[in-house]
Structure formats: structure tokens, C-alpha cells
C-alpha positions in Angstrom: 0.0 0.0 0.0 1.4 3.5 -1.1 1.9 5.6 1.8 -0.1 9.1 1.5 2.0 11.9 0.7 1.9 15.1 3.5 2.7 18.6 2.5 3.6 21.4 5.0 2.8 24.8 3.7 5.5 27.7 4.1 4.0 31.2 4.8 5.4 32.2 1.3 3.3 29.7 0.0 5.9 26.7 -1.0 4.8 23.2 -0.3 7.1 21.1 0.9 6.6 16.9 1.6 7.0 16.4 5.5 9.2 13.6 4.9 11.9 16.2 3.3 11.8 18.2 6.0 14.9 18.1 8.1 15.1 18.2 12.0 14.9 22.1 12.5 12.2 22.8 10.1 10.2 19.9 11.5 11.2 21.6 15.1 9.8 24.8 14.1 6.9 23.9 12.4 5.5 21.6 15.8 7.0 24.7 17.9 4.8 26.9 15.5 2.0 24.8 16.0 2.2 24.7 19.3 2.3 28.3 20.0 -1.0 28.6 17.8 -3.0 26.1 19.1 -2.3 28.1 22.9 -3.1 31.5 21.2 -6.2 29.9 19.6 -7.1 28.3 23.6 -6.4 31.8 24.9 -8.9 33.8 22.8 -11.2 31.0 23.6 -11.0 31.8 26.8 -10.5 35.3 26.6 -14.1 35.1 24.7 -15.7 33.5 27.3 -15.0 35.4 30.3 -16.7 38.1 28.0 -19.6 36.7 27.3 -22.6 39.1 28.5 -24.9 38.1 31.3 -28.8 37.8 29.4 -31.8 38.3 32.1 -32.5 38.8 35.4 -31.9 35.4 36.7 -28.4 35.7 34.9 -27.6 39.1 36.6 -29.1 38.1 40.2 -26.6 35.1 39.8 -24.0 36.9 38.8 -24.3 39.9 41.6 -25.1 37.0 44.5 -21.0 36.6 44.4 -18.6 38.8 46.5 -16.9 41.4 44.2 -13.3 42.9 44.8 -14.8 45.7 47.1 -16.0 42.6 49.3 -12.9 41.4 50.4 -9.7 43.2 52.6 -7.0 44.9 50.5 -4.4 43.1 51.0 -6.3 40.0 50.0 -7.4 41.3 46.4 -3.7 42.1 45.7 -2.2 38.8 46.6 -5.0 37.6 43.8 -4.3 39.9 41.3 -0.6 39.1 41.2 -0.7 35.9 40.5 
């Protein structure tokens, strides 16, 4: 059985088969990877924790936990620099 060829595409738009690659272009390209897929979690994230509270339920929810004000100063510092 004929093994399926792979191609890696450059960002000047070359394609190249994986299995020419050598060590440090296939090192970069998985670091490169790698660093995208976290970006790509990140703005996940980052859009989540924006998402908008819809409702009075929702709000009520939201406003039953303690905010920043709520707790002593020293406490909300030691959180915000971690």
C-alpha cells in the first residue's frame, strides 16, 4: 500500500513533503503549532469570560458573588498578582 504523501505549507506559500523536511524545520513547524493552538485556547478563553450576562436570573446570579470591594485589600492584591 502507497503511503499518502503530507505537505507542510510555508508562509510564502511553497509546499514542501514532510518527509523532506529536516530536523529544525520539523522543530519549528511543531513549535509553531504549538504556540498557535495556545493563542487559539487563549482567545477561547479570553471570549468566554466576556460573554454578556442575558436576564434577570443571569444578573441576580452573577451579583449574589462577592466582588473585589468585598474582600480586605491586602487579599485582592495577593490575587491579582498571581
Amino acid at each position: 500500500m502507497k503511503k499518502e504523501a503530507v505537505y507542510w505549507k510555508t508562509k510564502d506559500g511553497h509546499r514542501i513533503n514532510v518527509d523532506d523536511m529536516d530536523d529544525n524545520h520539523v522543530r519549528n513547524a511543531l513549535k509553531m503549532l504549538i504556540r498557535k493552538i495556545h493563542a487559539y485556547e487563549q482567545a477561547a478563553l479570553l471570549a468566554d469570560t466576556q460573554k454578556k450576562l442575558n436576564g434577570d436570573m443571569a444578573r441576580e446570579f452573577n451579583d449574589s458573588f462577592p466582588g473585589d470591594e468585598d474582600y480586605p485589600e491586602d487579599y485582592c492584591g495577593s490575587l491579582k498578582n498571581d
